[in-house]
N, CA, C and O of each residue as an XYZ file, in Angstrom:
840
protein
N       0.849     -1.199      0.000
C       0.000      0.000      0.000
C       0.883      1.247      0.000
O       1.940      1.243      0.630
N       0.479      2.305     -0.685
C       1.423      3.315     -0.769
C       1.041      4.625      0.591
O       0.163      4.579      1.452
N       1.599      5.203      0.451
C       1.751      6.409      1.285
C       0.320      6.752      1.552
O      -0.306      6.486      2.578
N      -0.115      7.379      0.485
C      -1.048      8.666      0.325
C      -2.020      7.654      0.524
O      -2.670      8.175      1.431
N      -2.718      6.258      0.236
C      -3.453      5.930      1.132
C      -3.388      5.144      2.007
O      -4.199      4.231      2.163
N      -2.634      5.316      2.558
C      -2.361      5.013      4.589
C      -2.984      6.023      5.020
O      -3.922      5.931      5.813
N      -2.487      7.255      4.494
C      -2.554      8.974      5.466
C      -4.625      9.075      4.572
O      -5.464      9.491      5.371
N      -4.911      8.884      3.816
C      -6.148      8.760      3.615
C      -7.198      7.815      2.614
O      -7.564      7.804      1.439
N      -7.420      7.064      3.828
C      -8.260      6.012      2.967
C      -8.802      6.544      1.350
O      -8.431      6.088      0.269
N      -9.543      7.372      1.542
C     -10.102      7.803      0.359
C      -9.963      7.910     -1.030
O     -10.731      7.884     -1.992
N      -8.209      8.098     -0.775
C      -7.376      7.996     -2.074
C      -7.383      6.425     -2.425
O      -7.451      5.991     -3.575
N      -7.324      5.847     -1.572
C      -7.194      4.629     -1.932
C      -8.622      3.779     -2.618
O      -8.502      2.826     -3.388
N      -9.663      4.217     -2.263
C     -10.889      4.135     -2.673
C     -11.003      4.799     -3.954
O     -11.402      4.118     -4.899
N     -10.744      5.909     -4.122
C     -11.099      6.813     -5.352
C     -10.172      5.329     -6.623
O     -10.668      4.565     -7.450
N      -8.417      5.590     -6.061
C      -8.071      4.293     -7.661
C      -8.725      2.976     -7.876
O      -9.012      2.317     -8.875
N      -8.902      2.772     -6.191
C      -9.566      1.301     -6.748
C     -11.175      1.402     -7.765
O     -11.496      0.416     -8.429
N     -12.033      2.629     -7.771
C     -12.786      3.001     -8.306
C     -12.384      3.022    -10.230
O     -12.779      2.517    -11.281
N     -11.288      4.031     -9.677
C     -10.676      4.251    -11.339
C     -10.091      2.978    -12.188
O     -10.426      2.704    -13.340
N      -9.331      2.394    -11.542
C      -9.581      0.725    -11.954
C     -10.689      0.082    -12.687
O     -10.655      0.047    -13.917
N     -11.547     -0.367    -12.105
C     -12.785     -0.536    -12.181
C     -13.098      0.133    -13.350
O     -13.162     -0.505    -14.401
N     -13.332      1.499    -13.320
C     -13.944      2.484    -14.647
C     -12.814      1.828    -16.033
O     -13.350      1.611    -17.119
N     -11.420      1.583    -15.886
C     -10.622      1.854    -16.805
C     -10.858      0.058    -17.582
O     -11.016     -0.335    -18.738
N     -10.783     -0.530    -16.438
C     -11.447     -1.798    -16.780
C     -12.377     -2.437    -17.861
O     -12.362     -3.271    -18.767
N     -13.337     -1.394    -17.113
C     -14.817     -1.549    -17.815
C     -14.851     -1.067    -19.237
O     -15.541     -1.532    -20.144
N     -14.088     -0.165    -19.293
C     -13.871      0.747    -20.512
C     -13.461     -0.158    -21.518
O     -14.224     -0.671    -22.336
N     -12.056     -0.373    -21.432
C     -11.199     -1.005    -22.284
C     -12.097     -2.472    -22.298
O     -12.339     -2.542    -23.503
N     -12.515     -3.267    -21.897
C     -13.394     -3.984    -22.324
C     -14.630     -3.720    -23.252
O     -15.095     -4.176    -24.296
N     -14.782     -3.214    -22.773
C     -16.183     -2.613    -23.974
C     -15.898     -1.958    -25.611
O     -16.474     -2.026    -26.697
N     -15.191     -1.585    -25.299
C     -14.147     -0.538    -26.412
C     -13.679     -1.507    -27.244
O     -13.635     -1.433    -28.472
N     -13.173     -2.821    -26.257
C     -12.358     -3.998    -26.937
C     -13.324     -4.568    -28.111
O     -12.955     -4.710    -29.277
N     -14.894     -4.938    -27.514
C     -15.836     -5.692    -28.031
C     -16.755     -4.940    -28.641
O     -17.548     -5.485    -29.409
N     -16.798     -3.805    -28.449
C     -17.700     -2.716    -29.690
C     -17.210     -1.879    -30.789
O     -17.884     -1.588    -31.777
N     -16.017     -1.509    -30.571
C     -14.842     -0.959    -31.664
C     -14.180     -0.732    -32.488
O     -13.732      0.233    -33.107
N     -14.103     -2.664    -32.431
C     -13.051     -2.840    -33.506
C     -12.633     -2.234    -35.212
O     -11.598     -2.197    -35.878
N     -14.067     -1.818    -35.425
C     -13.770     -1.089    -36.865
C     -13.227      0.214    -37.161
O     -12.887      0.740    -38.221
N     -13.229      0.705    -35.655
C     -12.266      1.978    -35.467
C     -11.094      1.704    -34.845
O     -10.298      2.640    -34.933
N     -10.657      0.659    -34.185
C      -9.647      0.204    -33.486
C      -8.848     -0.499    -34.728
O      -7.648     -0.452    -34.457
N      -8.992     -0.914    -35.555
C      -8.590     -1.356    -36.882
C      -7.692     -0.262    -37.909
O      -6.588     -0.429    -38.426
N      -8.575      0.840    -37.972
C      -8.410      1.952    -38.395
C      -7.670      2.899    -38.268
O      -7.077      3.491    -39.170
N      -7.641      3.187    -36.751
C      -6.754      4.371    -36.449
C      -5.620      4.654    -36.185
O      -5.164      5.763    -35.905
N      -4.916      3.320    -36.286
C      -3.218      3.511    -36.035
C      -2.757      3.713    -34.700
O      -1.761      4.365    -34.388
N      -3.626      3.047    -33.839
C      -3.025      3.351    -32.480
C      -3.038      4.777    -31.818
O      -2.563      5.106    -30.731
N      -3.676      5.513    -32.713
C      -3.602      6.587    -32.350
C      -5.378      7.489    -32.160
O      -6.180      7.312    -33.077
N      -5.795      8.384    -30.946
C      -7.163      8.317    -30.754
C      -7.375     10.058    -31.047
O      -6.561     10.970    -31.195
N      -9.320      9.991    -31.046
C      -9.692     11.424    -31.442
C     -10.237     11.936    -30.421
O     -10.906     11.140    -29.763
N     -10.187     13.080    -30.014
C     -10.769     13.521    -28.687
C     -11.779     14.598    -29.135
O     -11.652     15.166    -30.220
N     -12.674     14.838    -28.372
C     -13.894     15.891    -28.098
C     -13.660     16.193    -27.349
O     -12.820     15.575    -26.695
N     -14.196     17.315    -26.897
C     -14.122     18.698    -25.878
C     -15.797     18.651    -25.015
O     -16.738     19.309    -25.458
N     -15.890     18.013    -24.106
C     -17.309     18.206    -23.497
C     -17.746     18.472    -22.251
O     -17.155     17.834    -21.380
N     -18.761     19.358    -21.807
C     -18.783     19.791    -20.870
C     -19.627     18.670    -19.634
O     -20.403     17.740    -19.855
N     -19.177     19.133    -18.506
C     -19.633     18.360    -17.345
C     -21.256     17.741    -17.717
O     -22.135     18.345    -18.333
N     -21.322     16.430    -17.166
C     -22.361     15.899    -17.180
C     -22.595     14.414    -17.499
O     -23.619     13.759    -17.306
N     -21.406     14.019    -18.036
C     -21.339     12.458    -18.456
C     -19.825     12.298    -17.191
O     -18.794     12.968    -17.141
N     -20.154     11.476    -16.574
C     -18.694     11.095    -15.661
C     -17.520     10.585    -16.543
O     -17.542     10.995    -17.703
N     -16.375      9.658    -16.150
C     -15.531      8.737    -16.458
C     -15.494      8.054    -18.026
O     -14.633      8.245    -18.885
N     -16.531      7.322    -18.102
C     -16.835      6.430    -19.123
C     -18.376      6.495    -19.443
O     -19.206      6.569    -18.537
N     -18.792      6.456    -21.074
C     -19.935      7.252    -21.159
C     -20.404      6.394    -22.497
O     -19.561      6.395    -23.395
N     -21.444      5.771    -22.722
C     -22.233      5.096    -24.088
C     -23.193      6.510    -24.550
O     -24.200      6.781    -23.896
N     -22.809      7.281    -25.619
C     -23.883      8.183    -25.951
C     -24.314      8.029    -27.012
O     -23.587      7.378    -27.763
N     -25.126      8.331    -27.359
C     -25.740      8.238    -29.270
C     -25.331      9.440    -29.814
O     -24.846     10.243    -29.016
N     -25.429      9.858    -31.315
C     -25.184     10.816    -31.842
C     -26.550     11.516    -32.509
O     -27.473     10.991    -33.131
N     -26.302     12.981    -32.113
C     -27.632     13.384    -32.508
C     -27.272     13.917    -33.762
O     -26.275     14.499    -34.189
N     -28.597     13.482    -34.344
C     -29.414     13.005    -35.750
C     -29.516     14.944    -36.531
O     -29.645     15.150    -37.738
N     -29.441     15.799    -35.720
C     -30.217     17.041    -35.775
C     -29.433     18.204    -34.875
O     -30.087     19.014    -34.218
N     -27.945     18.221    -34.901
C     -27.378     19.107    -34.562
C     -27.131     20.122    -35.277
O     -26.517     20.110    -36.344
N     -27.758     21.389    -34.535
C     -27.482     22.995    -34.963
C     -26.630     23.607    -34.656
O     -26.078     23.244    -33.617
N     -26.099     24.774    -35.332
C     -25.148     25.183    -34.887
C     -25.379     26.366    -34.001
O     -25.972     27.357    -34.426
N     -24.900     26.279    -32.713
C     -25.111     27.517    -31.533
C     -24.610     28.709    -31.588
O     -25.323     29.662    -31.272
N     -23.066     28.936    -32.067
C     -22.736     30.339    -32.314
C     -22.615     30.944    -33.876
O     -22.527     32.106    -34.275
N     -22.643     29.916    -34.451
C     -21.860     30.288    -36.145
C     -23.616     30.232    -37.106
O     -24.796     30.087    -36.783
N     -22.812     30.453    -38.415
C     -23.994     30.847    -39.263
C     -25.063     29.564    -39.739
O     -24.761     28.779    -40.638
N     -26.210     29.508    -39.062
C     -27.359     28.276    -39.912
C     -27.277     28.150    -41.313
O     -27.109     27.118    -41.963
N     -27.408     29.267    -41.694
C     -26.882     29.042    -43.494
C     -25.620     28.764    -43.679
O     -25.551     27.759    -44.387
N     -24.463     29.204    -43.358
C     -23.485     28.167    -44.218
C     -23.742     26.997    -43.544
O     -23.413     26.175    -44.400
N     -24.144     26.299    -42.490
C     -24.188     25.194    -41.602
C     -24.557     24.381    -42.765
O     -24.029     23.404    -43.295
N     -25.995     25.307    -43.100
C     -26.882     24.593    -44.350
C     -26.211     24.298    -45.433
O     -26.092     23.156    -45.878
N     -25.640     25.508    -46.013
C     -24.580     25.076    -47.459
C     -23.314     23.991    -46.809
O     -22.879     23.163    -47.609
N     -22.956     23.990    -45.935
C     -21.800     23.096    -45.848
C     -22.433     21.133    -45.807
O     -21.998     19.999    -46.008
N     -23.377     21.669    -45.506
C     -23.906     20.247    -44.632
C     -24.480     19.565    -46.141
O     -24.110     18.424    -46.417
N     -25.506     20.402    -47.214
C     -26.109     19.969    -48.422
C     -24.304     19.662    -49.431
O     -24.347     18.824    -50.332
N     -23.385     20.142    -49.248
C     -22.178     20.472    -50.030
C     -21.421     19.048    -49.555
O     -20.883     18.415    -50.463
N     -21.347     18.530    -48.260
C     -20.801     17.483    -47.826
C     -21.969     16.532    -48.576
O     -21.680     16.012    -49.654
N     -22.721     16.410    -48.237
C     -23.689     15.055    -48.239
C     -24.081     14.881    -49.929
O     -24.536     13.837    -50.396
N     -23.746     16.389    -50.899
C     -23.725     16.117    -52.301
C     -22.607     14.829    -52.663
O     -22.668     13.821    -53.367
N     -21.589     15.436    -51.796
C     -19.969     15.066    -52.447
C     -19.520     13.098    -51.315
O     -18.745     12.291    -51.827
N     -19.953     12.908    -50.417
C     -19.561     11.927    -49.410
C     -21.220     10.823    -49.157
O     -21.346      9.599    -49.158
N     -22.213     11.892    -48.974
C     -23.069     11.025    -48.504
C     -23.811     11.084    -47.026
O     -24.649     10.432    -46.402
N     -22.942     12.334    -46.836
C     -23.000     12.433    -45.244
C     -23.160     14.021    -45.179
O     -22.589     14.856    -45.880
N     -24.323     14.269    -43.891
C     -25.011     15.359    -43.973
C     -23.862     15.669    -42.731
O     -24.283     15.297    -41.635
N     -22.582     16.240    -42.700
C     -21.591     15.740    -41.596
C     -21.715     17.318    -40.345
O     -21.232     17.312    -39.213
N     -22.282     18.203    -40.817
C     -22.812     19.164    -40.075
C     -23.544     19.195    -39.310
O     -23.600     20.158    -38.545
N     -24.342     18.209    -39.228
C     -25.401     17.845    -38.750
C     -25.855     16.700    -37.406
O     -26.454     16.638    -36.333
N     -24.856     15.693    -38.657
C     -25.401     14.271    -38.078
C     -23.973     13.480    -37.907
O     -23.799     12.473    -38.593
N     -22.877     13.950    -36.939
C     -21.559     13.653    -37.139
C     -21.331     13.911    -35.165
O     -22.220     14.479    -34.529
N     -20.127     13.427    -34.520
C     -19.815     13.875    -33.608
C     -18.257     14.473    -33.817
O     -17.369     13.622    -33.774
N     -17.958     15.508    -33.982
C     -16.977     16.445    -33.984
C     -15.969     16.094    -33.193
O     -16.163     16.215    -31.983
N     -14.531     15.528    -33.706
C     -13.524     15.583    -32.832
C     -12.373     15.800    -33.834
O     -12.302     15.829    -35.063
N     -11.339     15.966    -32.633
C      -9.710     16.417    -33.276
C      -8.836     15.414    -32.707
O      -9.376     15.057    -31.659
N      -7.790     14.803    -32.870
C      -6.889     14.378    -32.484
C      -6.004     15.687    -31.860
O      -5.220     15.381    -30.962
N      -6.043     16.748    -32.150
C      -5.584     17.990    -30.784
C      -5.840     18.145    -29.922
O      -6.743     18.969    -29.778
N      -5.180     17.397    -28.510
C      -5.815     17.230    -27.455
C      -6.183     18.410    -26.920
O      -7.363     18.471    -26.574
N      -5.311     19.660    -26.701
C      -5.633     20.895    -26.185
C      -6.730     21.617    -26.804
O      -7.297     22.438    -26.083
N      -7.170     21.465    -28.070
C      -8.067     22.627    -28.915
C      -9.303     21.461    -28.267
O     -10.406     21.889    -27.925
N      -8.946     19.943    -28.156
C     -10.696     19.567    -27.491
C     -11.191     20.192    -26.119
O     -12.303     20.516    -25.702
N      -9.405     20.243    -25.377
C      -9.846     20.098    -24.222
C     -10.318     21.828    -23.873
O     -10.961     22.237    -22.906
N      -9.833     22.497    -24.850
C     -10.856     23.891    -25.150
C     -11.928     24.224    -25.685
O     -12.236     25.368    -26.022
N     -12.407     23.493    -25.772
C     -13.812     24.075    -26.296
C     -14.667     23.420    -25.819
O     -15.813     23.538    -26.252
N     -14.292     22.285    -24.496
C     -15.188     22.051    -23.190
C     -15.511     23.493    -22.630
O     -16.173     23.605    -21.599
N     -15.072     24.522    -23.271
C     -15.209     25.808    -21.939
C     -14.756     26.025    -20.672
O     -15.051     26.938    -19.901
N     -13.974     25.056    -20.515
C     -13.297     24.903    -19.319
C     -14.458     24.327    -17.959
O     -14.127     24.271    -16.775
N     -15.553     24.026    -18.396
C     -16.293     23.350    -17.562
C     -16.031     21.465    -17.429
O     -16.316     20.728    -16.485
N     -15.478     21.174    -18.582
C     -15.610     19.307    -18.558
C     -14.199     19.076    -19.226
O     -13.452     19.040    -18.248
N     -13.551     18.929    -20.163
C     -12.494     18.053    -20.321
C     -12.801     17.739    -21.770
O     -13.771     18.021    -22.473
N     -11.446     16.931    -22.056
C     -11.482     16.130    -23.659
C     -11.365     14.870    -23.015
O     -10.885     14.422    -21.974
N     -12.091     14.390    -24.192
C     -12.837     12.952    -24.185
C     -12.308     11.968    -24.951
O     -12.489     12.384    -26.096
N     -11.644     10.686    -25.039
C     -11.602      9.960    -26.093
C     -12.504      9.216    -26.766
O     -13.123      8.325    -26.185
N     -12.717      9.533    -28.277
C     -13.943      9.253    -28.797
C     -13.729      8.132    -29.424
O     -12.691      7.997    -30.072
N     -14.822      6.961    -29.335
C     -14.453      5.545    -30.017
C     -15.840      5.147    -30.272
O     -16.617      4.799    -29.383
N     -16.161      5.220    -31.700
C     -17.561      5.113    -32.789
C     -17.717      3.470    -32.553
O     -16.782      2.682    -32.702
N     -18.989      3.120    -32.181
C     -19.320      1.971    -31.852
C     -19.513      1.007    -33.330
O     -19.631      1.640    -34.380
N     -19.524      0.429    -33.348
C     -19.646     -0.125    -34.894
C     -19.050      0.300    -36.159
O     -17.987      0.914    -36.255
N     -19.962     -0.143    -37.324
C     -19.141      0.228    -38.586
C     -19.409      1.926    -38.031
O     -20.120      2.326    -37.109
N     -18.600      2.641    -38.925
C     -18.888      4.252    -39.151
C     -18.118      4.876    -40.543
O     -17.454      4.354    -41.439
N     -18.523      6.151    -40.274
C     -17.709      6.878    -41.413
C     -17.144      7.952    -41.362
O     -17.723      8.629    -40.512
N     -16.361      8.471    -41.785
C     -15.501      9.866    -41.587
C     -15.116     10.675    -42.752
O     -14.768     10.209    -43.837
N     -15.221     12.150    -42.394
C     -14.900     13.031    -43.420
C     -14.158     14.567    -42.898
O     -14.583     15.435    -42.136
N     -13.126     14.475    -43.523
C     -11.796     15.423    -42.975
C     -11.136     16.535    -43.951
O     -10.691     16.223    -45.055
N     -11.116     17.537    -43.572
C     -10.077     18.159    -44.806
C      -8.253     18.348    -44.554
O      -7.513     18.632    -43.612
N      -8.195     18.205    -45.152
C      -6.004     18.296    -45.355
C      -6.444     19.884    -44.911
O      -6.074     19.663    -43.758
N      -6.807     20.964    -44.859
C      -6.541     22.110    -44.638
C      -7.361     22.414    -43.386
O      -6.946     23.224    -42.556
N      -8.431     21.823    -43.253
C      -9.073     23.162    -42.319
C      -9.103     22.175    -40.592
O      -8.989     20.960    -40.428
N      -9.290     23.234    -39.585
C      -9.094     22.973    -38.136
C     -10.065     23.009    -37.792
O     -10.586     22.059    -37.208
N     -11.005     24.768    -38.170
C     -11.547     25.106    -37.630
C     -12.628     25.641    -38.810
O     -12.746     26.866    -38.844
N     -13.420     24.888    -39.768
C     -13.990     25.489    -40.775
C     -14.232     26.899    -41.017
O     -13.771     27.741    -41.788
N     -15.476     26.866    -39.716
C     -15.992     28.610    -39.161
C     -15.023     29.979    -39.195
O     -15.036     31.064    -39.777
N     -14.131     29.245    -38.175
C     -13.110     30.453    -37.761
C     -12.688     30.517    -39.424
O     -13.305     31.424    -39.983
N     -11.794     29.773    -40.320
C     -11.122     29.835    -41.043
C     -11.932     30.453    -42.565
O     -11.483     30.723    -43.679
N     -13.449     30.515    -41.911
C     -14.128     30.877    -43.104
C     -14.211     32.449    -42.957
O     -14.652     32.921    -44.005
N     -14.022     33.124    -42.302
C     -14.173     34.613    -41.810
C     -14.138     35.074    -43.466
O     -15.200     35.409    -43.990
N     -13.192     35.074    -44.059
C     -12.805     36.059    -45.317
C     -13.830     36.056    -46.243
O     -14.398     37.034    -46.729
N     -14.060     34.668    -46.487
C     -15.311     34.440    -47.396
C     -16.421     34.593    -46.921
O     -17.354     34.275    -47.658
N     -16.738     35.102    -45.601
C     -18.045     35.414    -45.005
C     -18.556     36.539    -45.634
O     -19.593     36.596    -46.294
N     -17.452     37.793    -45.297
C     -17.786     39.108    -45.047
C     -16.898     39.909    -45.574
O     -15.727     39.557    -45.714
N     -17.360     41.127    -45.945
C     -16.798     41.914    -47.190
C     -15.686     42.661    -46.249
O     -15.556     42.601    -45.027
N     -14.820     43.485    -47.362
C     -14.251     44.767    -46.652
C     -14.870     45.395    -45.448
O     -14.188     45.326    -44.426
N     -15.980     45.970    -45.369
C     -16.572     46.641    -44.504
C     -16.806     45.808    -43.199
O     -17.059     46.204    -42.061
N     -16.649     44.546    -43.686
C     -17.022     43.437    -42.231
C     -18.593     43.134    -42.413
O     -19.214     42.468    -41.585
N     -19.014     43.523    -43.238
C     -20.385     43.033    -43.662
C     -21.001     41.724    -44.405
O     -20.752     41.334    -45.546
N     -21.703     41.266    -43.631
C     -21.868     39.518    -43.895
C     -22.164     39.981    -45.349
O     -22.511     41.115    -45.678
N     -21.975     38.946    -46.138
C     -22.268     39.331    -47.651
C     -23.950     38.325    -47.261
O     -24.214     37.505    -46.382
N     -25.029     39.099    -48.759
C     -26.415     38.245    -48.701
C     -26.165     36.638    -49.023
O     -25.333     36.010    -49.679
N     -26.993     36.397    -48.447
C     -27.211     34.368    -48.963
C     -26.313     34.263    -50.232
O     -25.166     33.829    -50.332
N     -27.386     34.924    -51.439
C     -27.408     34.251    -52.482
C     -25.712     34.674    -53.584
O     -25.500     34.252    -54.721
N     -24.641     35.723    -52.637
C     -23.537     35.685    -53.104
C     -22.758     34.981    -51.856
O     -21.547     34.809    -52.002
N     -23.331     34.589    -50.717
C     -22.104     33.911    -49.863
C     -22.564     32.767    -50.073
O     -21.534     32.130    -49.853
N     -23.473     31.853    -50.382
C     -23.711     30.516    -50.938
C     -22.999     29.893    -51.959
O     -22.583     28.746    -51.795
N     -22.780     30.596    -53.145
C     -21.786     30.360    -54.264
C     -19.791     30.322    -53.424
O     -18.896     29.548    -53.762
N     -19.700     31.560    -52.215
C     -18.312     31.498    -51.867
C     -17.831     30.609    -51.174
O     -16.683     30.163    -51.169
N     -19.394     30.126    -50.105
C     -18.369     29.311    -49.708
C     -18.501     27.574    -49.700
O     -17.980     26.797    -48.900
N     -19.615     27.181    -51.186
C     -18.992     26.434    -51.856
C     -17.521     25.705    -52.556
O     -16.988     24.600    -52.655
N     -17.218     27.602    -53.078
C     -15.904     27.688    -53.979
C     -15.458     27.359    -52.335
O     -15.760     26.186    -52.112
N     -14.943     27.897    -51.313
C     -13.973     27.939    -50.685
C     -13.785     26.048    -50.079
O     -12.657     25.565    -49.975
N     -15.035     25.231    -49.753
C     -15.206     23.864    -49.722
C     -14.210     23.302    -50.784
O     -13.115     22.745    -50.692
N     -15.015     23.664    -51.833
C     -13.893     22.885    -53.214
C     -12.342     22.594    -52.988
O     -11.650     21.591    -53.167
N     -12.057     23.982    -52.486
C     -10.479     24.374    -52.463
C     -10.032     23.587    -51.137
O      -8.813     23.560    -50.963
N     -10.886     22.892    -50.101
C     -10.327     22.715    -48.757
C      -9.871     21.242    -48.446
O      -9.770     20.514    -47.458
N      -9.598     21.168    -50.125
C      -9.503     18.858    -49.729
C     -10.211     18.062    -48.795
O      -9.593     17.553    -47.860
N     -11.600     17.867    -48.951
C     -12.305     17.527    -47.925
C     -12.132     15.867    -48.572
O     -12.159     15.719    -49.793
N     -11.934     14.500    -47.525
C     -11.675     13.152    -48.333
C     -12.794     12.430    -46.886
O     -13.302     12.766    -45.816
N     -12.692     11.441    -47.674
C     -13.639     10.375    -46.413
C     -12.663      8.974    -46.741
O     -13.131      7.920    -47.172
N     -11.393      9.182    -46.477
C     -10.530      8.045    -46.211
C      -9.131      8.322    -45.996
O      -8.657      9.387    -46.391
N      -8.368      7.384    -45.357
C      -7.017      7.684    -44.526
C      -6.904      7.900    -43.435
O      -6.220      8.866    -43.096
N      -7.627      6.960    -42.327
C      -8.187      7.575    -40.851
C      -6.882      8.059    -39.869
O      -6.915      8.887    -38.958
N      -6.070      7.502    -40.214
C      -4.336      7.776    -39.734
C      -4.058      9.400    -40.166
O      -3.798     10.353    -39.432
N      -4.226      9.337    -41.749
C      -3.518     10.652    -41.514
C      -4.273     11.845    -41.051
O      -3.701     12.909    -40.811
N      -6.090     11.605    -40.871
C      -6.593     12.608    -40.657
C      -6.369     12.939    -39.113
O      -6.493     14.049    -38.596
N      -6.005     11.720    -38.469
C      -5.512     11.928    -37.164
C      -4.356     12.756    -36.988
O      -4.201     13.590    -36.096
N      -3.579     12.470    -37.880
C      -1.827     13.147    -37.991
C      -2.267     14.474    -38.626
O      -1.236     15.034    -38.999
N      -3.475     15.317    -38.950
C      -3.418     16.062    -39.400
C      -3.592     17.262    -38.825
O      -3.251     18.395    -39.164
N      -4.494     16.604    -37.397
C      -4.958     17.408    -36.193
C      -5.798     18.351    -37.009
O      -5.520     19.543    -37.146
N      -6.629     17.877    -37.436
C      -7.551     18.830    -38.396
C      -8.814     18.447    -37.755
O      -8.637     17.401    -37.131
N     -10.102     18.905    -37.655
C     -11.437     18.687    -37.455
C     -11.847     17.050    -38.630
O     -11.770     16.882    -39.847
N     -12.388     15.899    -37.168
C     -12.390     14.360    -37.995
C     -14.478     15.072    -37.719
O     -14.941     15.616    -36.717
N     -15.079     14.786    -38.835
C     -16.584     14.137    -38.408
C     -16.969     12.779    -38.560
O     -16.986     12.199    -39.645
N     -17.316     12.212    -37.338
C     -17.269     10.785    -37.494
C     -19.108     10.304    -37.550
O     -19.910     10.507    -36.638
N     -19.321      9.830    -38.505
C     -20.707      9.329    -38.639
C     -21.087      7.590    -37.630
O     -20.586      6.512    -37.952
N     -21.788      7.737    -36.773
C     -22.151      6.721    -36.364
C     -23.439      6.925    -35.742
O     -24.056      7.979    -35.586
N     -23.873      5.233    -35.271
C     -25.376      5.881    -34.377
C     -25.026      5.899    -32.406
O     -25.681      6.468    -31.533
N     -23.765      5.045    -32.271
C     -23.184      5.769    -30.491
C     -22.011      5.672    -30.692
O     -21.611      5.146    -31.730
N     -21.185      6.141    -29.778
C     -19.464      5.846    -29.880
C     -19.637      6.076    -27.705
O     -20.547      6.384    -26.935
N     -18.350      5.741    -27.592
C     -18.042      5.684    -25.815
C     -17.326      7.261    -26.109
O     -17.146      7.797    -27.203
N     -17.043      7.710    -24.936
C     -16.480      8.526    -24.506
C     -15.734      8.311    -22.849
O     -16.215      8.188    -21.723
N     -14.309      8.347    -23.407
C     -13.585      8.181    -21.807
C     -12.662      9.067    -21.945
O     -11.886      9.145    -22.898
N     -12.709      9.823    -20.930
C     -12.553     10.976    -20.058
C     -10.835     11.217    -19.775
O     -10.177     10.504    -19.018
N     -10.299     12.355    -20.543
C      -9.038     12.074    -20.484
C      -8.265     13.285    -20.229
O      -7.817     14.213    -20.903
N      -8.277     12.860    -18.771
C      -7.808     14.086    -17.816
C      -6.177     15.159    -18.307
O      -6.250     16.343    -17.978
N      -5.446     14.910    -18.708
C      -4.263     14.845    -19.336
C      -3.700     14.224    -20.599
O      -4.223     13.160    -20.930
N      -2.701     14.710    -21.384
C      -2.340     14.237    -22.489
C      -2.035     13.249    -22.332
O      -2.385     12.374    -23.124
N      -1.186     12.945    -21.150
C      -0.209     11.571    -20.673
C      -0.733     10.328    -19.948
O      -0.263      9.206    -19.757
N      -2.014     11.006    -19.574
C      -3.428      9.858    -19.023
C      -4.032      9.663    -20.309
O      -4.856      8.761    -20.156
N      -4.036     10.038    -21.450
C      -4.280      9.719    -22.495
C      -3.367      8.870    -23.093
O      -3.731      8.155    -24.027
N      -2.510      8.855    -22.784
C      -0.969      7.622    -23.550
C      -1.093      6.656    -23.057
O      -0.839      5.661    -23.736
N      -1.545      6.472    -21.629
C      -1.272      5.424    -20.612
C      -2.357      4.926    -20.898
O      -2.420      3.709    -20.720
N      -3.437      5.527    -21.361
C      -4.799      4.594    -21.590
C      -4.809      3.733    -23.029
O      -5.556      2.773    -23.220
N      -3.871      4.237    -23.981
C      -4.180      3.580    -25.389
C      -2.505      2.947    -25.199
O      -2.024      2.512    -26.245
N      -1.739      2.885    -24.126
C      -1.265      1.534    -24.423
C      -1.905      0.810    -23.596
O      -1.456     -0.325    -23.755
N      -2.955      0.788    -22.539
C      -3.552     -0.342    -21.870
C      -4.315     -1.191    -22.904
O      -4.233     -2.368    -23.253
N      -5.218      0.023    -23.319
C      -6.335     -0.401    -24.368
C      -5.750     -0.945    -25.614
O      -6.575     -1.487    -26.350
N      -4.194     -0.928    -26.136
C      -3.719     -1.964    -27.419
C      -3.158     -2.751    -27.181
O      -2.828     -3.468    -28.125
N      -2.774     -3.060    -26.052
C      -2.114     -4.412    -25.203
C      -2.408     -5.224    -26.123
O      -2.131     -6.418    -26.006
């Protein structure tokens, strides 16, 4: 028994807990996974999410996600522009992650953490070689000189063109990882385990490729 729980039980309760969770995890992950565990090169995608799911988490993906701060219309043109070209309405009906652990574990808001994301079954994915951050990176083609959103029916045509130009592919799950670019992963649940640190993140995907 180590130090810190002699001087308080509690600690010693809390790992034997985390055990247990890490356990449970990597088992499940083991037997629901494999077509992303196949895929990714040993290497995992994280989300950014705020408090409310503990440790280890079975969620579904919603069917009908809007976008909260950025524009409904390009949401719309990006989402009809993906699902012309892939098949996948990926704006929408995708769960959003990066292999950048810090940019997930930012845009929890600093309320919850980055997550390691692992798509339960078959799934699908669609990535661009250029972009991180679509939105942010779309600013130019939004809005004119003046900073004025341009109307629908000339920012619909731009930022088509600007899609075209952004190498968007739905294969190479390795390098879209190595690309640290924004992955949308199509499935109907994936797990989410909770990954307090970059280096509690290392220690978990060599348990989990043992």
């Amino acid at each position: 028994m180590k130090l810190d729980e002699i001087v308080d039980p509690a600690v010693k309760k809390y790992k034997e807990e985390q055990a247990v969770i890490l356990a449970d995890a990597i088992e499940k992950i083991k037997a629901d996974c494999q077509p992303f565990l196949n895929e990714c090169g040993g290497k995992f995608l994280y989300r950014g999410m705020k408090k409310g799911i503990k440790y280890f988490a079975r969620r579904q993906v919603r069917m009908d996600r809007k976008p909260e701060s950025s524009s409904k219309f390009v949401h719309n043109v990006m989402d009809e522009w993906l699902h012309k070209k892939f098949g996948i309405k990926a704006r929408s009906t995708t769960v959003f992650t990066t292999a950048d652990f810090q940019q997930s574990a930012g845009y929890s808001g600093g309320y919850g953490g980055a997550y390691a994301i692992f798509p339960i079954g078959d799934f699908k994915f669609v990535w661009s070689e250029k972009l991180y951050d679509p939105f942010m990176q779309m600013q130019d083609v939004m809005f004119d000189k003046e900073d004025e959103r341009y109307p629908d029916d000339i920012l619909g045509p731009k930022v088509e063109a600007f899609l075209e130009k952004s190498k968007y592919r739905d294969d190479n799950l390795p390098a879209a990882i190595a690309s640290g670019n924004e992955v949308m992963i199509e499935c109907k649940e994936y797990y989410a385990f909770w990954v307090e640190t970059k280096q509690r993140g290392n220690a978990f995907a060599k348990k989990l490729l043992a």
